[in-house]
N, C-alpha and C positions, 0 to 999 in steps of 0.2 A: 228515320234517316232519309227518307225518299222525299218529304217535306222539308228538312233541313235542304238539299241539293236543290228542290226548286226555288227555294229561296235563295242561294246562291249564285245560281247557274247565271242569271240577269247581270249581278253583280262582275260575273268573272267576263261575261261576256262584252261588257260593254271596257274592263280593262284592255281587252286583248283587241278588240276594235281600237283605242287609243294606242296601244304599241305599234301596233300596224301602221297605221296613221303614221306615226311617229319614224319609223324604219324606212316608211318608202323616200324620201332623199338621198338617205344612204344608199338606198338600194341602185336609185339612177344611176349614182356616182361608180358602184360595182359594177352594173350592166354597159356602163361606156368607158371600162376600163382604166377610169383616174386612179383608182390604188395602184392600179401596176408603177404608175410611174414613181410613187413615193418606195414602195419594193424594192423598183430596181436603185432610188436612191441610197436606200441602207445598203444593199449588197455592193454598191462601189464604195461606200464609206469602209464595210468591213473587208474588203479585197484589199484597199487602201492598207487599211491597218495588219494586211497579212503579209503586204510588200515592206510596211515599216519595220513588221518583225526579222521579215526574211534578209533583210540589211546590216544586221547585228550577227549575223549565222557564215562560218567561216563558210570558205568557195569549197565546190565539192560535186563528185556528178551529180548527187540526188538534189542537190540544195537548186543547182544549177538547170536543174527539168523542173524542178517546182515554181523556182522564178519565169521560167518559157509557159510555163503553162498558165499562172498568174496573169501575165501579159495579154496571152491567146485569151483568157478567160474577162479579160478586163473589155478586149474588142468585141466579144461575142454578145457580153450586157450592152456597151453600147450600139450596136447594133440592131437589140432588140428595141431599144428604144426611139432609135430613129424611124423603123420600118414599122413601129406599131403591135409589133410580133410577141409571144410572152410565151414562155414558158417554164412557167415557176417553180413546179417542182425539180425538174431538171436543177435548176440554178443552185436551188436549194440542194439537193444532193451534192452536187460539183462544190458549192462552198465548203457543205461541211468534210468533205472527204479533202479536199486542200486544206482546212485547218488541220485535222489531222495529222495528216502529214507533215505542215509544217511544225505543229508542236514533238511531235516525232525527234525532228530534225533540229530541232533547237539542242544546246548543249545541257549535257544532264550527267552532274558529276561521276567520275568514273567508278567512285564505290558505291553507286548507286543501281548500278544493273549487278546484279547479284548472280552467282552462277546458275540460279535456279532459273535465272528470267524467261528461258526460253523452254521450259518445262508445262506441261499440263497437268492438273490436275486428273488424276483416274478413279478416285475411291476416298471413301471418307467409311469411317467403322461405324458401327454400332456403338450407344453410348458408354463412353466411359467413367462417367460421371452424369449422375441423376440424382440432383437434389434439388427440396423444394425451399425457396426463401428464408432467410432468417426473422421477419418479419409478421407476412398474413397469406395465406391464401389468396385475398382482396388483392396483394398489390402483384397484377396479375403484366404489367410494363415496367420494367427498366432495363439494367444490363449487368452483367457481371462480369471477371476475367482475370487475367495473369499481367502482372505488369511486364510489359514487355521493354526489353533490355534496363533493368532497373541491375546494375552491378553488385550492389550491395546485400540485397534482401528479396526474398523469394515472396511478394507481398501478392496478395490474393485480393480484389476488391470484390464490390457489390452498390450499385447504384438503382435504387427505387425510385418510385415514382408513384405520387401521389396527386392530391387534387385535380381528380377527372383522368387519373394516368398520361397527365398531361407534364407535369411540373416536380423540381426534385432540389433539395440545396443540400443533400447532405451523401457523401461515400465515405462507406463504410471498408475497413482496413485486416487485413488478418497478414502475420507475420510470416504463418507457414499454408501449405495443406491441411496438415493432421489439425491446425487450432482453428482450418475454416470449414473444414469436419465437423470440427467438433461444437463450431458457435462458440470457441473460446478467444479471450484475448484480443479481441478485437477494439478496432481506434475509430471513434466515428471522427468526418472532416467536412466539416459545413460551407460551403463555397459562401453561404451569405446568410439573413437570418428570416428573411422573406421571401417565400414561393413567388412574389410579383416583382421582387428587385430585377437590375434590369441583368445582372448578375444570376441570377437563377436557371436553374436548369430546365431547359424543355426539350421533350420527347426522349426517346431511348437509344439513341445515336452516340451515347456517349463511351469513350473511349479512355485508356490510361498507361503512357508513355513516357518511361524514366522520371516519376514522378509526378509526372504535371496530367492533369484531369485537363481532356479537351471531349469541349459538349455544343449545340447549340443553346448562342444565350436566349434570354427569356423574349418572344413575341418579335425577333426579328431573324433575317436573313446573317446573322452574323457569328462564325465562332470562336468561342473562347477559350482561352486557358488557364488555370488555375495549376499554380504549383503549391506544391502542398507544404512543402518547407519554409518557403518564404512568404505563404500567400499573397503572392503576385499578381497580378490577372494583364492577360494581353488581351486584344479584340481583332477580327481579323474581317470583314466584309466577303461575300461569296456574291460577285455580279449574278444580279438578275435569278437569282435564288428562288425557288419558290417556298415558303415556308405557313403556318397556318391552314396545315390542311389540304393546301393547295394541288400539289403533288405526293401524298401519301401513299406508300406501298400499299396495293391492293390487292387484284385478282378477282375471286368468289367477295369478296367482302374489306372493305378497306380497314389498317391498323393505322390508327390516328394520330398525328402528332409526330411521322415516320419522313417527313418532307427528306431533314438532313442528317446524316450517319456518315459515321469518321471510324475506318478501316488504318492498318498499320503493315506494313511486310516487313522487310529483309533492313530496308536503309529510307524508308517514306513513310511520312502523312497523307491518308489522300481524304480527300472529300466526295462524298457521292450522293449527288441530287439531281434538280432536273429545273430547264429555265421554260421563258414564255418563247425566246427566241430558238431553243431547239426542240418549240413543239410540245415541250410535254417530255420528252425524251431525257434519259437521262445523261448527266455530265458528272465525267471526275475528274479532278482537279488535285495535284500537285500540292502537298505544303510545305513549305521549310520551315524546319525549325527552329533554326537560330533567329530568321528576320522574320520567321511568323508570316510570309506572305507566297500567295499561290504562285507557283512557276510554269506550270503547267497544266493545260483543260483539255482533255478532247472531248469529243461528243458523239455520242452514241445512238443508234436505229432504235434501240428498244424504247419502248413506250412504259414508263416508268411505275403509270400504275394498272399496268400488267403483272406485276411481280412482287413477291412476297418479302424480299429482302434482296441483299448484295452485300459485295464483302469483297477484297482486295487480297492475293494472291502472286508473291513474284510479280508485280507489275501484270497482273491479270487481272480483270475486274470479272466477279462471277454475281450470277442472277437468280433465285430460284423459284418456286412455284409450288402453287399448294396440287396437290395429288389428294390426299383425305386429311381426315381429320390427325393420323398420328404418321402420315411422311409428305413430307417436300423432295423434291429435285431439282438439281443443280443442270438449267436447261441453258443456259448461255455464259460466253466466256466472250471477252472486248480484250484485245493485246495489246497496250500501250505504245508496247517497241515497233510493232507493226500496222497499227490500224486495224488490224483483220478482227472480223468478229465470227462468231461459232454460234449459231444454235440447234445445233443438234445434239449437245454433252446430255446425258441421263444417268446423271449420279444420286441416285435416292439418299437422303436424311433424316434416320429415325429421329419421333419427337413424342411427347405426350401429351399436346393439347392444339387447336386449330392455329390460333394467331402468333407468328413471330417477330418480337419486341426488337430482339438484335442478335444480330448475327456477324462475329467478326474473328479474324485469323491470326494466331498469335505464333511467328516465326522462330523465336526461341524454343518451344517444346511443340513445332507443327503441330498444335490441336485447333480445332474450332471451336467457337465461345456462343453458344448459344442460351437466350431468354426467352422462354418459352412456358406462356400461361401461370406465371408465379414461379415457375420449373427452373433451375441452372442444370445445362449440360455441357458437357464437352466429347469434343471425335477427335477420332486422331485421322490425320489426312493425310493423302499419300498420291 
């Protein structure tokens, strides 16, 4: 091994002398401050487009401090610009905490804040449900759960994941409980007939609402829909997505293929990932169902792969953390309606294995849907 390494060592070094080489231009360009000015360009493009929002938004005292302060905030960039002055993170904070608010403040159907919205979660039980896959042991990623507001039929799914616990084209259907208990009766439904179609399911984010399977599709930032009736499919783009790895839930150890996950409450779709533009940080985004297109982003402090999972609650988005091998905790909460973020929640969540696949909240029977190590559980939440 110590002759393999000196023989190498030559080779790595004389890389790393050409990288060098290579970085010191850029580096001039850092040390005399020329990226600031392209910086402060984006951030008057997006203040730009936070005045173009804010112009669609009926008159109102909050709407009306947001716009003064837009303004105040528009003189302050150009100011740093002329004086040479920078203070980036600043900026950066200010921005994103005025998006916020203006997504806040933008209008959001009125059977859309649910009575619970202003509620916190306090407690999640012990499991109420612990069983292991209808499948393998192996298939140790994907997601299972309750269809949520499905009027007709009390249908139970199950979505694995296969090839590398990366890729999935088939969910599986149960009519009741007792027959997905029991591994009986059950309807398999294949979104396509190739793990590489572009149709294909990747990672364990996937979700299933009054019928229609929404997941991300295969190898891009994009999610889809599949209704299971008509086999449909819609496609929906999430700007500046990170997907492929890129921002994957982690912690102690990253779960792969975790980029983006789709949560459900009371009357919303939401999407929860993380861009290059907020850092790493995670964003949830707003879907409607009928046009299929986001309505609403805010953007959040936490660093996305710091945390083990999330999941959407009353217009809450919650975050949680591995503790050991057999519990998580529910250490942060982001309030949509208010911007305000929490991390000091310590709601523990019994599990039976390290990594979790998905994790998400079903408003109809308040349980949580948990994928865990090959494992389906459920809590009831309160």
């Amino acid at each position: 091994q110590t002759a393999a390494s000196d023989m190498t060592m030559p080779e790595m070094e004389t890389k790393l002398t050409n990288i060098t080489q290579r970085l010191e231009k850029y580096q001039y360009l850092n040390t005399q401050g020329l990226y600031n000015t392209l910086h402060l360009k984006q951030f008057s493009l997006e203040i730009q487009h936070l005045h173009d929002t804010m112009s669609n938004i009926k008159p109102g005292r909050e709407a009306q401090q947001i716009r003064t302060e837009l303004q105040k905030f528009q003189k302050d960039v150009d100011k740093m610009y002329k004086k040479n002055f920078y203070n980036m993170e600043t900026v950066r904070e200010k921005l994103r905490s005025l998006n916020n608010r203006v997504q806040t403040c933008r209008t959001i159907p009125q059977d859309f804040l649910s009575s619970c919205s202003q509620r916190m979660m306090t407690n999640i039980s012990a499991p109420v449900v612990t069983k292991m896959n209808p499948y393998s042991t192996s298939y140790i990623a994907g997601a299972w759960g309750h269809d949520i507001y499905n009027d007709t039929e009390e249908e139970y799914w199950i979505q694995p994941l296969a090839s590398g616990h990366r890729l999935g084209i088939t969910v599986r259907f149960y009519k009741t409980y007792e027959d997905f208990m029991a591994e009986r009766n059950h309807k398999d439904e294949s979104v396509t007939d190739s793990y590489t179609h572009a149709n294909a399911i990747q990672g364990p984010g996937t979700i299933v609402y009054k019928g229609v399977v929404y997941y991300q599709c295969y190898n891009t930032p994009e999610l889809c829909a599949f209704d299971v009736k008509t086999k449909q499919f819609r496609r929906l783009t999430l700007p500046d997505a990170g997907y492929n790895n890129k921002f994957p839930y982690c912690y102690y150890n990253c779960f792969d293929w975790t980029d983006i996950n789709l949560s459900a409450d009371e009357k919303g779709l939401w999407a929860i990932y993380a861009t290059e533009t907020n850092h790493g940080n995670m964003v949830v985004s707003r879907v409607d169902f009928d046009n299929f297109n986001v309505t609403h982003t805010w953007k959040t402090r936490l660093f996305k792969r710091s945390v083990t999972n999330a999941f959407m609650v009353c217009g809450l988005l919650y975050a949680t953390r591995f503790i050991n091998t057999y519990k998580e905790e529910v250490f942060y909460a982001f309030d949509t309606t208010t911007g305000a973020e929490n991390n000091m929640l310590s709601i523990p969540i019994e599990k039976v294995a390290a990594g979790v696949a998905n994790l998400h909240f079903n408003p109809i029977d308040m349980k949580l849907y948990m994928y865990n190590g090959g494992y389906m559980l459920a809590y009831q939440a309160y």
